[in-house]
N, C-alpha and C positions, 0 to 999 in steps of 0.2 A: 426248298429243302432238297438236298442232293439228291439224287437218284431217284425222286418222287416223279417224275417223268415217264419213269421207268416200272416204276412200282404199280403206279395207278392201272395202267390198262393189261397187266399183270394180275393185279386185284379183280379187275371185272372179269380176265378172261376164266378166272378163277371159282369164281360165281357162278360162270356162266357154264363149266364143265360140274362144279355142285348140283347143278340144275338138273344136268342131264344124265347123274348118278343112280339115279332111281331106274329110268329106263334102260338104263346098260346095263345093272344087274340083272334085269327082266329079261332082256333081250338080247344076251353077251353071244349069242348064235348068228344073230344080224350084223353083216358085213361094214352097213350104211351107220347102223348105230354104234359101232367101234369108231370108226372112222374118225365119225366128229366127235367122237370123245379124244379119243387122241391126235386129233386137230387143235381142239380147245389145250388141252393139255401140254401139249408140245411147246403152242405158241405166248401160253402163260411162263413155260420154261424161258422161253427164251429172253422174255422182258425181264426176268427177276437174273438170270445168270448172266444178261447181258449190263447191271444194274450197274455201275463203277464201285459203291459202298458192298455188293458181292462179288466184285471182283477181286479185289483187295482183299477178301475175306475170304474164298476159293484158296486163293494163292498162300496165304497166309497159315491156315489148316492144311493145304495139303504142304506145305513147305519147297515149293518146286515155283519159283518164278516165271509168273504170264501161264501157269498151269491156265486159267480161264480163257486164254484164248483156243485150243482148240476144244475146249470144253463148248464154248461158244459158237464154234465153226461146229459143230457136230450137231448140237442140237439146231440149231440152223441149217445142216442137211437133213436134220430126220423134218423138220417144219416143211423142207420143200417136199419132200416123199411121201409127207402126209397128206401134205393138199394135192397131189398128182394121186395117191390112192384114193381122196375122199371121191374124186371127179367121177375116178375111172369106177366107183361103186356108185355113184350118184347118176350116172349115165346110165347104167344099169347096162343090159346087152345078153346074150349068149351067156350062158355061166362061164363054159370052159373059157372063152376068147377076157370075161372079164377076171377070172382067177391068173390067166399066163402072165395080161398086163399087171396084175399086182405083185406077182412073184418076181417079174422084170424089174418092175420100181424099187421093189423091197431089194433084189443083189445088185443092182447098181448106188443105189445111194449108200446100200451097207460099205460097199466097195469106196467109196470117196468116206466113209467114216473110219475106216480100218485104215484109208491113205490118208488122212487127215493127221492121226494119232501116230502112224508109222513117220512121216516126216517130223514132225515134231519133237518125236524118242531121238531123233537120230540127227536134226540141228540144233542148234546154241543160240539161246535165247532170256542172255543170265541177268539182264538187266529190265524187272519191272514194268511194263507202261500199262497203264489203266486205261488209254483213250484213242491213244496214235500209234498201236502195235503195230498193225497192218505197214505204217509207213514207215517207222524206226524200224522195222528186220524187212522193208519189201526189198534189199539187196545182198540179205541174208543166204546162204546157201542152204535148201531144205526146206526152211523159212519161207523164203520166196517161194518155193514151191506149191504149199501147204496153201497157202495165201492162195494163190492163183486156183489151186482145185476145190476149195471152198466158192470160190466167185466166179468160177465156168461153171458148177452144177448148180448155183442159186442163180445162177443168169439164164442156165438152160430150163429151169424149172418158170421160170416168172416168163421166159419168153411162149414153152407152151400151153402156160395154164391163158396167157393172154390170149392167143391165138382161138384154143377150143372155148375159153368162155365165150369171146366175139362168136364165134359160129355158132354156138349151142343160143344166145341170146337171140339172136333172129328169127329163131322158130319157135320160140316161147312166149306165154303171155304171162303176167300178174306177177307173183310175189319171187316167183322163181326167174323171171326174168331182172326184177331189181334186182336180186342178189347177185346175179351172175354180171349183171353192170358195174354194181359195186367192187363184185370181185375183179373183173375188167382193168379198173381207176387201181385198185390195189397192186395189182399187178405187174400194171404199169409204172408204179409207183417205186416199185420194188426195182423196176428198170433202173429207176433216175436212183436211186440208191448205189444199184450194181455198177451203173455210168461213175458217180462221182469216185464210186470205191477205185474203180478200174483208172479212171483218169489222176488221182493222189497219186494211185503205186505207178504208174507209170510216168507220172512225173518226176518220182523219186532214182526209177532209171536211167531218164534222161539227165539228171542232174541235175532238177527246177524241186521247188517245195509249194506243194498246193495240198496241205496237208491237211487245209484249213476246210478241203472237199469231205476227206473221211471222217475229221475227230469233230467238226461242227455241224457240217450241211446232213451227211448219209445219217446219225441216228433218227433224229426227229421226221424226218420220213421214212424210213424203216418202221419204225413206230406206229405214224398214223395210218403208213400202208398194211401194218398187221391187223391194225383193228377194222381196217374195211374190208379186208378177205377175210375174217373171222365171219364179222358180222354177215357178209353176202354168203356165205356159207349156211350158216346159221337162221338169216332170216325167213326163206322158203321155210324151214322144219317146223318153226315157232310160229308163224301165221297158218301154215297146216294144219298143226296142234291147235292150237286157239278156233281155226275155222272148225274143226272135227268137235270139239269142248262144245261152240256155240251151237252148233247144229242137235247136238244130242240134248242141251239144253233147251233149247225151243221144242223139239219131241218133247221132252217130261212136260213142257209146261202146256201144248197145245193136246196132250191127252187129258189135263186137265178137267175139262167139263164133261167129256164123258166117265172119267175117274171117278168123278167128284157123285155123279148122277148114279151109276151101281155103287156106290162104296157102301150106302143103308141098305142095296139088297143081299151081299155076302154076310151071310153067319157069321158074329164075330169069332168065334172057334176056328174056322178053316181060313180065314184070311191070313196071309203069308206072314212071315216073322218081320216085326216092323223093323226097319234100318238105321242106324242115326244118322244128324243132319250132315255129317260131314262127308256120307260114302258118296263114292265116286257117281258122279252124274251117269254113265251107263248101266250101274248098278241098279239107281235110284229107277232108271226107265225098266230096267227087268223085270221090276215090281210092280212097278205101274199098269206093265200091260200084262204081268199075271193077275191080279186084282180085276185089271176090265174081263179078262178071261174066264176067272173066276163066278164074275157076276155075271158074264153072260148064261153060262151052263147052267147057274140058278133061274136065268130067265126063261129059260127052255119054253115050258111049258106054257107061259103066256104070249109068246112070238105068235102075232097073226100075218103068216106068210103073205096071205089074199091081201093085207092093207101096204105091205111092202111091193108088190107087183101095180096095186093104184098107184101109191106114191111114187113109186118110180117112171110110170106112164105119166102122170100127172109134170112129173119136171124135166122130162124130157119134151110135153108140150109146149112149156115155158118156156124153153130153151134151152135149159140144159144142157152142159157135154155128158158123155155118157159114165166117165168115173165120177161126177160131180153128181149126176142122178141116181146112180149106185149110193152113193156115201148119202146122201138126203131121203134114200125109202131108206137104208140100213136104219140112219137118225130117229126117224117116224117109227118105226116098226120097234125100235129100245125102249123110247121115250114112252109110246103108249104101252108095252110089255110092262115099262117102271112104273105105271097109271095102272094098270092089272093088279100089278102084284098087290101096291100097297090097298089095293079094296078087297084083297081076298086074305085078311093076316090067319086065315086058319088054314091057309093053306087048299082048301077046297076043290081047287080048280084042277081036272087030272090031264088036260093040255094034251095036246096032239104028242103022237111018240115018234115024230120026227125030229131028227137032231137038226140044230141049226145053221143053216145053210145060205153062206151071204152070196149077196145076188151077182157079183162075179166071181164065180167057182172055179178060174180058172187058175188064179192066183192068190197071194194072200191076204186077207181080209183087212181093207183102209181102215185101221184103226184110229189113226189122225186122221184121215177123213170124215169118217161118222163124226168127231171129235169135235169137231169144226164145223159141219155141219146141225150139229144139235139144238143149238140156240139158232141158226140163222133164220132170218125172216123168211130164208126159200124153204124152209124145211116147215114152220109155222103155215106159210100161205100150200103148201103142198098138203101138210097134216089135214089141213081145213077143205081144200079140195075133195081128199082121198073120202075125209068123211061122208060128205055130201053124194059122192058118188056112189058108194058103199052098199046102197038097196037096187043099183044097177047093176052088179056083179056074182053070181052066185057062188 
């Protein structure tokens, strides 16, 4: 289908800035999150206005013949000045040193988008071409101009995004250095683009015709080299996001079993307002560890301090490291508090009026530790220990 070439990764990149519409209204004060929004955005511009079935259709509505080509050359500079901005806020640095570089980008490429459209107002360019513009007016006066300042700033732009990806890749590891590989291959890619564009019109100078560089060979790598700087762009964000998702998901599910163990001792009255299944996984953990919170405050008064100090001597005799036997007396000292409470339903017990105090006070209380700890067999053979011990200690 014509122009489905064009269309398709157009379509994805389109998706793929859908995607990201949620957190840029969230976030429209973040430098990094504009960026890639208008990365994605730009470079989905450019498959669809670069499309031949909208070029023809550009030209057609505006009534102004080859209007789409500097329409094309333009959003083609603002796509190189996006990905030089997205770098220079993805690097991050000094505020002021990374606002100058973006203000630098933004009057320079504005500059080749105001000479872009100014050449073009002012040469003649009354005859149509969908494919091989570039070559039919590369002896054009103006024309040629325009040409040529569109393919020194996308040449200057692919040459330095190549250079500082390679250097930034050697001292990265993981998801951010694929991307910046990918982006690398893109870039490159973009090179062999700029070479074949450069070597048509300059063949057309010399009086040879290798036209067959511009209107056949340079899209279909333009193309795929869009979609790998997008994606290398893009991939670091999305395996961050995903890592950050997973990680708060294993939190909710590894408070689990101490959840699970206080949830019959909080009053159902004062337990938190329940959430539905579909809020947000950090949500969902908010709740979670006000609820253990909850239930501890109600366990106050059965907390036996004395059996928390065994068990925790007791697993550090085992072996234990010392946060590991922190979290295993904490374990001990809930579990039998939860063994308290439920033998005393009247309440009876009027408990020490010490507030409760986990055994490293220095920091905040291993809530996924105890968590983890509650079931394990180190915390069971320590429970059993501590007990044993228990008429040696006063």
């Amino acid at each position: 289908m014509k122009g489905l070439d064009f269309y398709i990764p157009a379509g994805v990149l389109v998706i793929a800035f859908t995607c990201k519409l949620p957190g840029l209204t969230r976030h429209w004060r973040d430098p990094l999150m504009r960026a890639v929004s208008v990365l994605l955005l730009v470079a989905s511009s450019v498959f669809f206005f670069a499309a031949p079935p909208t070029i023809a259709a550009v030209n057609r509505i505006t009534g102004v013949p080859n209007f789409s080509a500097p329409l094309v050359y333009c959003i083609l500079s603002a796509f190189s000045a996006s990905c030089l901005l997205l770098l220079i806020n993805w690097r991050g640095g000094p505020g002021h040193r990374t606002r100058n570089l973006s203000r630098w980008c933004v009057g320079a490429y504005s500059a080749v988008i105001l000479s872009i459209g100014s050449l073009f107002a002012i040469g003649g360019a009354p005859v149509e071409r969908l494919r091989d513009f570039d070559t039919y007016y590369a002896n054009t006066p103006f024309i040629r101009e325009m040409i040529l300042v569109y393919l020194v700033a996308h040449t200057t732009a692919a040459v330095v995004m190549t250079v500082l990806c390679r250097r930034w890749s050697l001292h990265v590891r993981g998801s951010l250095r694929s991307g910046l590989i990918l982006m690398v291959i893109g870039f490159v890619l973009n090179l062999v683009f700029d070479a074949a564009k450069f070597a048509a019109v300059g063949a057309r100078w010399a009086g040879q015709d290798l036209d067959v560089l511009s209107s056949v060979v340079a899209p279909p790598v333009a193309s795929f080299s869009a979609l790998l700087i997008g994606t290398g762009f893009v991939l670091p964000l999305v395996v961050q996001r995903l890592s950050a998702l997973w990680q708060t998901w294993a939190t909710y599910h590894r408070l689990g079993p101490l959840w699970r163990e206080l949830h019959a001792v909080v009053p159902h009255g004062s337990r938190a307002v329940r959430i539905s299944w579909w809020s947000p996984a950090d949500l969902r953990v908010t709740q979670r560890v006000a609820d253990i919170h909850d239930g501890i405050l109600h366990l106050d008064p059965y907390f036996d301090h004395g059996l928390r100090d065994r068990a925790r001597t007791a697993a550090l005799a085992a072996g234990s490291g010392t946060a590991q036997a922190d979290a295993t007396a904490e374990a001990v000292m809930v579990s039998a508090a939860i063994r308290a409470r439920a033998a005393d339903p009247e309440e009876k017990v009027i408990g020490s009026a010490d507030a409760y105090t986990p055994a490293n006070a220095e920091g905040p209380r291993d809530l996924v530790g105890i968590s983890r700890a509650l079931r394990s067999p180190a915390a069971a053979a320590t429970r059993r220990h501590a007990d044993r011990t228990k008429g040696s200690h006063p």
